[in-house]
ROSE-4610 file (N, C-alpha, C; in Angstrom, 1 decimal, always signed):
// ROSE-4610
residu = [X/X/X/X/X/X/X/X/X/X/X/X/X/X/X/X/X/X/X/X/X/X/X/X/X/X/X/X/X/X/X/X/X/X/X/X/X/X/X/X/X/X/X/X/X/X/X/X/X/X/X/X/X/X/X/X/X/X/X/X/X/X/X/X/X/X/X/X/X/X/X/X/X/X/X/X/X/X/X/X/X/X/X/X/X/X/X/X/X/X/X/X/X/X/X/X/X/X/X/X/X/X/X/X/X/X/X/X/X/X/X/X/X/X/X/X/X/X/X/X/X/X/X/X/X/X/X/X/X/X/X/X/X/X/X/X/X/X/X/X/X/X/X/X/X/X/X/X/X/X/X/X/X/X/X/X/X/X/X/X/X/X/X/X/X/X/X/X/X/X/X/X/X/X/X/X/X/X/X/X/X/X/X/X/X/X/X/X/X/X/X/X/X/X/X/X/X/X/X/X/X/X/X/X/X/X/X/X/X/X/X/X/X/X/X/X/X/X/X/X/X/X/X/X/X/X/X/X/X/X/X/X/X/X/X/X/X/X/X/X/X/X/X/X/X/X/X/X/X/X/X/X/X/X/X/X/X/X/X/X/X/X/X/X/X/X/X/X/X/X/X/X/X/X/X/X/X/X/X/X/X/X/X/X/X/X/X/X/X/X/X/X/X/X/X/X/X/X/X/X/X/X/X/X/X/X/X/X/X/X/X/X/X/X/X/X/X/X/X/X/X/X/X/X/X/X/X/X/X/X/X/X/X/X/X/X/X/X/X/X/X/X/X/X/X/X/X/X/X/X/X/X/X/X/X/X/X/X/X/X/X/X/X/X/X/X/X/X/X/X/X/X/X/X/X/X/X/X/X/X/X/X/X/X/X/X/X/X/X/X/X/X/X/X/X/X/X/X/X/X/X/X/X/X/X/X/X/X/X/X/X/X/X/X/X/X/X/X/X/X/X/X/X/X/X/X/X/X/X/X/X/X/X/X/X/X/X/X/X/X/X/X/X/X/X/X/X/X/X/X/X/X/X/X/X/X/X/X/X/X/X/X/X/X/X/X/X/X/X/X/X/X/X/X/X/X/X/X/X/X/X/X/X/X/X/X/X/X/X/X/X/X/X/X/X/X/X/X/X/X/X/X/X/X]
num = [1/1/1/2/2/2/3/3/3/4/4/4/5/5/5/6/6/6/7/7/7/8/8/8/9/9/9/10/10/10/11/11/11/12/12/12/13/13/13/14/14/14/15/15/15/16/16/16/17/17/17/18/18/18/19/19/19/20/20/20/21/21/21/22/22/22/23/23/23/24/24/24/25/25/25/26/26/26/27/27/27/28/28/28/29/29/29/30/30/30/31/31/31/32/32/32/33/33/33/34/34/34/35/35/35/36/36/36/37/37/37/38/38/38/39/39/39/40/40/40/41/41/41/42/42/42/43/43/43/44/44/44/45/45/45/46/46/46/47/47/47/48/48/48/49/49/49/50/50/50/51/51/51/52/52/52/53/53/53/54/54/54/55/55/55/56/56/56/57/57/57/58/58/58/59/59/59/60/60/60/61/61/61/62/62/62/63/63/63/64/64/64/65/65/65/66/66/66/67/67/67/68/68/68/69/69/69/70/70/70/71/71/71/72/72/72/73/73/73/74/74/74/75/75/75/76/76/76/77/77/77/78/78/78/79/79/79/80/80/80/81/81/81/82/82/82/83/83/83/84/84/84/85/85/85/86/86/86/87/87/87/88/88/88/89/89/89/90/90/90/91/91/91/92/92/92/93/93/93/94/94/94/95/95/95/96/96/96/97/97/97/98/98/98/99/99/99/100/100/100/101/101/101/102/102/102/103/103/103/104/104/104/105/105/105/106/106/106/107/107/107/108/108/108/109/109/109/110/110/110/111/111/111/112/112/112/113/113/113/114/114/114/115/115/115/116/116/116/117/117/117/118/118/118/119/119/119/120/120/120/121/121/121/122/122/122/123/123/123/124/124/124/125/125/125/126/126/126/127/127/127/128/128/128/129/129/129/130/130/130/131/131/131/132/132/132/133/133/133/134/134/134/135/135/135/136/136/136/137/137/137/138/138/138/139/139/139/140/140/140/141/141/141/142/142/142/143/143/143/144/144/144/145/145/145/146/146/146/147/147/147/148/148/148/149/149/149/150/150/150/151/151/151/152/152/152/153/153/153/154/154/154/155/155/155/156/156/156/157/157/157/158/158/158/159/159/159/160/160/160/161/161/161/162/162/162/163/163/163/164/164/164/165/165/165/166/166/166/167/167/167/168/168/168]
x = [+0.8/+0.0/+0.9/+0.6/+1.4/+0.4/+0.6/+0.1/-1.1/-1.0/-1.5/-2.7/-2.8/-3.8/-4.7/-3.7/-5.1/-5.3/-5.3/-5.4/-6.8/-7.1/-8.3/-8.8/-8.6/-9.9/-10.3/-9.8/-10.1/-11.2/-10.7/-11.7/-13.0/-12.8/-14.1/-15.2/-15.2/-16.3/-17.4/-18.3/-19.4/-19.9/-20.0/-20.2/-21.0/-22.1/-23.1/-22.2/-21.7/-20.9/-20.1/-19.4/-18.5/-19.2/-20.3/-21.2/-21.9/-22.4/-22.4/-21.4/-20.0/-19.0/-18.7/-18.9/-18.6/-19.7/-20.9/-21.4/-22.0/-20.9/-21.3/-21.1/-21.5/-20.9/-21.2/-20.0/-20.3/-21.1/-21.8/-23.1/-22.0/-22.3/-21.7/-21.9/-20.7/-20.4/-21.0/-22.4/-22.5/-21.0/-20.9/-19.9/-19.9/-18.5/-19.0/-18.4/-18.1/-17.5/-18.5/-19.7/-20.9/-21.4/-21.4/-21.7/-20.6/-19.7/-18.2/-18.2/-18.5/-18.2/-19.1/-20.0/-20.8/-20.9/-20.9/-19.8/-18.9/-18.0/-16.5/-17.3/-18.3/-18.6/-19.3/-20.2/-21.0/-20.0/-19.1/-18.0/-17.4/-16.5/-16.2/-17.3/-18.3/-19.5/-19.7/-19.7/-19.4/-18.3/-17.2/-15.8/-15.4/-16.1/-16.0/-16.8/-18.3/-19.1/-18.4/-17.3/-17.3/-15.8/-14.8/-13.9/-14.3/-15.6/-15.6/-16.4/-16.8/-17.9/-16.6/-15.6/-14.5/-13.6/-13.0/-12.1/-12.5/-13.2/-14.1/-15.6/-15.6/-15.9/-17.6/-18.2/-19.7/-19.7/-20.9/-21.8/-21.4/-20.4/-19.9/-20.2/-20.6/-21.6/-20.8/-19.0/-18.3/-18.1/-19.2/-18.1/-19.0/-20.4/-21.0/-21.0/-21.7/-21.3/-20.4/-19.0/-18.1/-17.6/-17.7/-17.3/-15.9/-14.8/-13.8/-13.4/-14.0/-13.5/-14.1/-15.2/-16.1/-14.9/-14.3/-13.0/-13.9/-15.3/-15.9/-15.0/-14.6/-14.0/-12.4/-11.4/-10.0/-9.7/-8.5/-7.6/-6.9/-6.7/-6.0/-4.6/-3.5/-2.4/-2.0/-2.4/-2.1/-3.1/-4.1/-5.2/-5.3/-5.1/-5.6/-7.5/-7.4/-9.3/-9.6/-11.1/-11.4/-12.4/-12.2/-13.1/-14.5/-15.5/-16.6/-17.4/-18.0/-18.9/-20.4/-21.0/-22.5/-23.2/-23.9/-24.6/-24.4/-23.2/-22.2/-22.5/-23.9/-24.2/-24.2/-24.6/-25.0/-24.0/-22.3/-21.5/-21.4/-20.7/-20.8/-19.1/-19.5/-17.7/-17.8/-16.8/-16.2/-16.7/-17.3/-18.2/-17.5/-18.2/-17.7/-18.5/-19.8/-20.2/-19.7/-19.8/-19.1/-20.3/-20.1/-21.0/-22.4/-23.1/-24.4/-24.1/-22.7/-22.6/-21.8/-22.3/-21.7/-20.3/-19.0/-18.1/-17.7/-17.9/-16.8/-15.6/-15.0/-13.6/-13.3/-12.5/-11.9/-10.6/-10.0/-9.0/-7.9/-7.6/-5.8/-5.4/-4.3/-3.5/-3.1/-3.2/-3.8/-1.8/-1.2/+0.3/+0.4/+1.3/+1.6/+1.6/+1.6/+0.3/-0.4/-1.4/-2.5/-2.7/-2.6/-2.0/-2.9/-2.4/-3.2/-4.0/-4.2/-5.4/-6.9/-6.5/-7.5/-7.8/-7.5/-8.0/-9.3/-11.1/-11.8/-11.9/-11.7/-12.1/-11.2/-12.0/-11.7/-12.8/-13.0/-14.1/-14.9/-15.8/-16.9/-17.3/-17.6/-18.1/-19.5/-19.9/-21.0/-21.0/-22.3/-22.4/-23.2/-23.8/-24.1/-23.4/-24.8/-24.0/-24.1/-23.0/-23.3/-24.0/-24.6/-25.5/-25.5/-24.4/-23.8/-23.1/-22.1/-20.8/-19.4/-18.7/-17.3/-18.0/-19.2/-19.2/-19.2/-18.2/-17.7/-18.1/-18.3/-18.1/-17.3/-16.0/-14.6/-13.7/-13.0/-12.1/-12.9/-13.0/-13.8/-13.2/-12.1/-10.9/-11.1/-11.4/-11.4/-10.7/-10.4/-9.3/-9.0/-8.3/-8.2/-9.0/-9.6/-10.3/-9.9/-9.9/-9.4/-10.1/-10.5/-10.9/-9.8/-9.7/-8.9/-9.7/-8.7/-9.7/-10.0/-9.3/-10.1/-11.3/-11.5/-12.6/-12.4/-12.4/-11.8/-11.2/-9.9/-8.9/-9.0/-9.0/-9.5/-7.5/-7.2/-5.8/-6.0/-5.8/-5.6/-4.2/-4.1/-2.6/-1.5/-1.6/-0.4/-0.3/-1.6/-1.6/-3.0/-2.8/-4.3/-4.8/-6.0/-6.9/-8.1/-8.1/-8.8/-10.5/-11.1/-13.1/-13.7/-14.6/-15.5/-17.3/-17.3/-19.1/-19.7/-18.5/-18.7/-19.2/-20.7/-20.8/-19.7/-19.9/-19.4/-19.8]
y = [-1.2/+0.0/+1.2/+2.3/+3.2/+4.5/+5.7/+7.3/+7.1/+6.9/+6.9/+6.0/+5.1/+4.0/+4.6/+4.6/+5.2/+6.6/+7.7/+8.5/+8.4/+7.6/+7.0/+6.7/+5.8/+4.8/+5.7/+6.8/+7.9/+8.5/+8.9/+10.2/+9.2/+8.2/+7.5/+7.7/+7.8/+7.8/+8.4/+7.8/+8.9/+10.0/+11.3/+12.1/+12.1/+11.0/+10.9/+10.0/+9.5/+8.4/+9.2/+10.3/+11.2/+12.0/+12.0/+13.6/+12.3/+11.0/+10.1/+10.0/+9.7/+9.6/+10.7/+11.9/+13.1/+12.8/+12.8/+12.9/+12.0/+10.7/+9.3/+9.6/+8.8/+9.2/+8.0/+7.4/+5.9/+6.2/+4.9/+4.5/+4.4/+5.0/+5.3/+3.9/+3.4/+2.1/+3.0/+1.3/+2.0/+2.2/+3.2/+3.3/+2.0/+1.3/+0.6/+1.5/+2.3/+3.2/+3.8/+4.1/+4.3/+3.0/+2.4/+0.9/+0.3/+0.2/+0.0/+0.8/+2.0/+3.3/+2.6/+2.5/+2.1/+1.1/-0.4/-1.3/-0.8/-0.1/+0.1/+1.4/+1.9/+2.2/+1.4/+0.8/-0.7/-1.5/-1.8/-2.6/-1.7/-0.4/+0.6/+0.5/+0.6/+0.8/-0.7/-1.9/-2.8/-3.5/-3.0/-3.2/-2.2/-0.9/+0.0/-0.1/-1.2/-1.2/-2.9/-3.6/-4.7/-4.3/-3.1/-2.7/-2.3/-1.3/-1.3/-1.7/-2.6/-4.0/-4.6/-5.1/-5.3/-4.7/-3.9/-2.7/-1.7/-1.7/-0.3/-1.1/-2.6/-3.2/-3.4/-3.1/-2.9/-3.8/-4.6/-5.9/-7.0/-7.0/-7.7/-8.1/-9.1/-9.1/-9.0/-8.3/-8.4/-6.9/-6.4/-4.6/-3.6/-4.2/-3.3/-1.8/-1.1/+0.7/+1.6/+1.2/+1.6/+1.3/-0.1/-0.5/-0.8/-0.8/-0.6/+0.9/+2.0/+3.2/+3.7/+3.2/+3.4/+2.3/+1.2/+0.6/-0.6/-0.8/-2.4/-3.4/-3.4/-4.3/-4.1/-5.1/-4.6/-6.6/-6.4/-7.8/-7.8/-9.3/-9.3/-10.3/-9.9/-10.1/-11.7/-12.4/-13.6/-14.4/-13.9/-15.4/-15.1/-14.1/-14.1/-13.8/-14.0/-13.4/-12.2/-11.7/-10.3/-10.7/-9.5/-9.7/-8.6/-9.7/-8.4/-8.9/-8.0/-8.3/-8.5/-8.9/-9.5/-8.4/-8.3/-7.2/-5.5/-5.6/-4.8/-5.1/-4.5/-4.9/-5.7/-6.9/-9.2/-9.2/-8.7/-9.7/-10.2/-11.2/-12.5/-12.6/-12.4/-12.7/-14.7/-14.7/-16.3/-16.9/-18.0/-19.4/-20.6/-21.6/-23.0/-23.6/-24.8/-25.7/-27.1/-27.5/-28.1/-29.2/-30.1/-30.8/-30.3/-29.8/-29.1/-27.3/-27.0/-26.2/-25.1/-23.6/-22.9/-22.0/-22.1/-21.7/-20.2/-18.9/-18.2/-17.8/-16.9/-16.5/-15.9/-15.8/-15.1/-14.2/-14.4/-13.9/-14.0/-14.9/-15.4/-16.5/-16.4/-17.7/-18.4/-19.5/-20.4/-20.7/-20.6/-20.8/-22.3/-22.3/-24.2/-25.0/-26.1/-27.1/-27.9/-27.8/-29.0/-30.4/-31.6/-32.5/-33.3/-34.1/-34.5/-35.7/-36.1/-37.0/-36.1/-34.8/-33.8/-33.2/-33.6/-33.1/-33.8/-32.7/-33.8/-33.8/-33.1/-33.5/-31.9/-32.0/-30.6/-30.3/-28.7/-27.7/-27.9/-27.8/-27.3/-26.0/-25.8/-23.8/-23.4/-22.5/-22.3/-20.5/-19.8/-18.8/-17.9/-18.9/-18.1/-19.0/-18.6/-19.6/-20.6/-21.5/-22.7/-23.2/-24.3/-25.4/-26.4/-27.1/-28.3/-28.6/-30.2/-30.3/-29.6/-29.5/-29.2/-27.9/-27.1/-26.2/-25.2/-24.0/-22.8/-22.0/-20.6/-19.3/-19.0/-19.1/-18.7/-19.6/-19.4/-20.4/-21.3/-21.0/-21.9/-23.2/-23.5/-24.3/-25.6/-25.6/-26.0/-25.8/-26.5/-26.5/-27.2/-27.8/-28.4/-27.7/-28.3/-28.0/-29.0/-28.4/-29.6/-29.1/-30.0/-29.7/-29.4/-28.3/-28.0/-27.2/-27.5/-27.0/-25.8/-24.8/-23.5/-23.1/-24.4/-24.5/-25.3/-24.3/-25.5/-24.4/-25.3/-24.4/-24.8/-23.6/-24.1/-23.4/-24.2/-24.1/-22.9/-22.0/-20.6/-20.2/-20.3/-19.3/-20.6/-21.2/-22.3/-21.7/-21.3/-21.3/-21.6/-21.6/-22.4/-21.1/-20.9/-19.7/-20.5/-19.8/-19.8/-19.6/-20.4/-20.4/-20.7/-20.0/-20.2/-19.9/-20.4/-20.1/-19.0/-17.7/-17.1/-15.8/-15.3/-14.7/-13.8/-12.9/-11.8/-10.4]
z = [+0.0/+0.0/+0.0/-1.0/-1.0/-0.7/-0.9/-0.5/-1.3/-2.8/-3.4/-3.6/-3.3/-3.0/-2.0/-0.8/+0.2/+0.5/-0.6/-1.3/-1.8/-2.9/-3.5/-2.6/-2.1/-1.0/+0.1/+0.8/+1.1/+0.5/-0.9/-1.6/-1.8/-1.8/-2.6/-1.2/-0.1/+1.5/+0.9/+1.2/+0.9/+2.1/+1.7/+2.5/+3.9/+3.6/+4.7/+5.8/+5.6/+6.0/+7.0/+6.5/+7.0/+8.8/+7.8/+8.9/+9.8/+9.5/+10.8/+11.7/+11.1/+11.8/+12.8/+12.7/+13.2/+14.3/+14.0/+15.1/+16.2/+15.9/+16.8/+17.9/+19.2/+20.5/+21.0/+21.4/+22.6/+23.6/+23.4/+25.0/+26.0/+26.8/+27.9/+28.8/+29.5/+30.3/+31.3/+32.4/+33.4/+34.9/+35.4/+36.3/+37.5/+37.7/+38.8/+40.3/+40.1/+41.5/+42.6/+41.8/+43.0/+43.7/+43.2/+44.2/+44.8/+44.1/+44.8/+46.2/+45.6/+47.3/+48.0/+47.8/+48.8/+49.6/+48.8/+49.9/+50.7/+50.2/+50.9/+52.3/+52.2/+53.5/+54.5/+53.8/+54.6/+54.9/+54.7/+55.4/+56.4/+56.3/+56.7/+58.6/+58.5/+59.8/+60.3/+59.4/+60.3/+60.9/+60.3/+61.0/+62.6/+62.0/+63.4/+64.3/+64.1/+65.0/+65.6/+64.9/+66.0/+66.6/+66.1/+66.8/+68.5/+68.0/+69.3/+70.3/+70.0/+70.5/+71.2/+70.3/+71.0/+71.8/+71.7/+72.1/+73.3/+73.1/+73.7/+75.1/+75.3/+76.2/+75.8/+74.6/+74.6/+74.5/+74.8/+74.2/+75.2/+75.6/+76.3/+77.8/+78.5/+79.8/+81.0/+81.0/+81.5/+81.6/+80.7/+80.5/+81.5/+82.2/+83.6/+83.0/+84.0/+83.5/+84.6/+84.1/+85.1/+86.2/+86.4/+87.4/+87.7/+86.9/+87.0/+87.4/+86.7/+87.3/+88.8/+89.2/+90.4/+91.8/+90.8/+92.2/+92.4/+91.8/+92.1/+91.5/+91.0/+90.1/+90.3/+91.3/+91.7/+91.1/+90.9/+90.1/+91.4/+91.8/+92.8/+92.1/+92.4/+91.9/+92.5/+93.5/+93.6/+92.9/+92.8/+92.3/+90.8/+90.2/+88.8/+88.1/+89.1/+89.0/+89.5/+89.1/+88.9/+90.3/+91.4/+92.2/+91.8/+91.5/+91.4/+92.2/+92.8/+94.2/+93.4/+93.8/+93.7/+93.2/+92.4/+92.1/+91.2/+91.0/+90.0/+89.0/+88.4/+87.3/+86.4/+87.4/+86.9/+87.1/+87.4/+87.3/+89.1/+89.1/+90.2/+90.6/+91.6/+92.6/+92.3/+92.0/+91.9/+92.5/+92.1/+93.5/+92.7/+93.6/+93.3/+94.1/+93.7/+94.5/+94.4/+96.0/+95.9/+97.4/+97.2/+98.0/+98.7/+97.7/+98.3/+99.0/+98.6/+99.5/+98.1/+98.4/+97.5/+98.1/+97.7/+98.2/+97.5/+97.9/+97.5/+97.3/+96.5/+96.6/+97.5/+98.1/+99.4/+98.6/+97.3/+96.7/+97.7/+98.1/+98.9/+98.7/+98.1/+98.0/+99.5/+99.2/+100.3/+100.3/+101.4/+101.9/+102.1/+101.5/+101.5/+100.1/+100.2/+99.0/+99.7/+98.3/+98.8/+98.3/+99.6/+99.3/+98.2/+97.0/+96.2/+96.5/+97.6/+98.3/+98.6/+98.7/+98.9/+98.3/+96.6/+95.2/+94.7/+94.4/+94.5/+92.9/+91.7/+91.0/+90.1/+88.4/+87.9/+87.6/+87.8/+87.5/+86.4/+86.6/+85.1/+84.5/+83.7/+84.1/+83.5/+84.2/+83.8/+83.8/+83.0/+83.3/+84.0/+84.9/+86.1/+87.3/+88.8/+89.6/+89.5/+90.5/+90.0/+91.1/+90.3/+91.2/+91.1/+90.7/+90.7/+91.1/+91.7/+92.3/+91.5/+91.4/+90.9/+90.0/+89.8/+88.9/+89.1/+88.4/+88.8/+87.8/+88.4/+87.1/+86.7/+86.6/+86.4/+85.9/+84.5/+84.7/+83.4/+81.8/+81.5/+80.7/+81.3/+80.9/+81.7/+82.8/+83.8/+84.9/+86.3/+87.2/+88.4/+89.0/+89.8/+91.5/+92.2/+93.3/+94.1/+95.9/+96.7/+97.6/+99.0/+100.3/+101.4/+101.4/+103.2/+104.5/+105.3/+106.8/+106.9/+105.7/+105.8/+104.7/+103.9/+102.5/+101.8/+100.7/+99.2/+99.0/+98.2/+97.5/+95.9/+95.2/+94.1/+93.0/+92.0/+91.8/+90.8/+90.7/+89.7/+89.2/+88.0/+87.6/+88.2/+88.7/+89.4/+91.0/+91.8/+92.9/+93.3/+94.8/+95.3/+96.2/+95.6/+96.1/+96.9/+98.1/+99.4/+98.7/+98.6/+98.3/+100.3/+100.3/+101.8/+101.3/+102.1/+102.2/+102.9/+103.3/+103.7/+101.8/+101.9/+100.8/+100.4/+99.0/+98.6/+99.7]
């Protein structure tokens, strides 16, 4: 193909052909970025509503209204459990029943060990109180529990915490 050739095949168009051409216009693709955006905000409100569902203590039946800043709620450094006193907003100071009898936490590590003849079983857990043998609110792993002359000692963190039937 030389100048000349498509020179000709040029001039030959017919005019209407030309003035169509000129005035075509592509159908426009619909856009996918408005529905795109808008997912990307619907995800956007359900990632920040379970951040701070998580983070931020909502929803959670452990998160009370302020009971940590009000001093109900103090961590005692030998047992590893949260002492919350009865009525702090449903949450429940640590029990353990244990032969018909409901034992509290006293939060003290019990001085000594406890001899393994006086180990009666491992925990169960429940989420309220319990009302069963070996079943506790705390601890949903399980854990070793024994009988001594000042209660039950129940094993936490790798030490044995003092439970009585004296309430919260």
């Amino acid at each position: 193909m030389n100048e000349e050739f498509l020179l000709q095949a040029v001039g030959h168009i017919d005019e209407d052909l030309i003035a169509e051409a000129e005035e075509y216009r592509p159908a426009k693709r619909p856009s996918l970025r408005r529905p795109l955006a808008g997912l990307a905000a619907c995800l956007a409100v359900v990632f920040g509503l379970y951040w701070g569902m998580n983070n931020l203590g909502m929803g959670s039946a452990n998160s009370g209204s302020g009971s940590a800043a009000s001093g109900e709620s103090q961590q005692n450094s030998n047992s590893g459990i949260t002492d919350n006193s009865q009525g702090s907003g449903g949450d429940v100071c640590p029990a353990i029943w244990v032969d018909g009898q409901l034992y509290w936490s006293t939060f003290q590590a019990i001085s000594g060990e406890v001899e393994e003849s006086a180990i009666l079983g491992t925990t169960t857990y429940t989420d309220g109180l319990p009302d069963e043998d070996g079943e506790a609110n705390f601890n949903r792993e399980g854990t070793l529990y024994a009988r001594t002359d000042e209660g039950i000692a129940v094993e936490i963190d790798g030490e044995w915490v003092l439970f009585t039937p004296d309430g919260p």
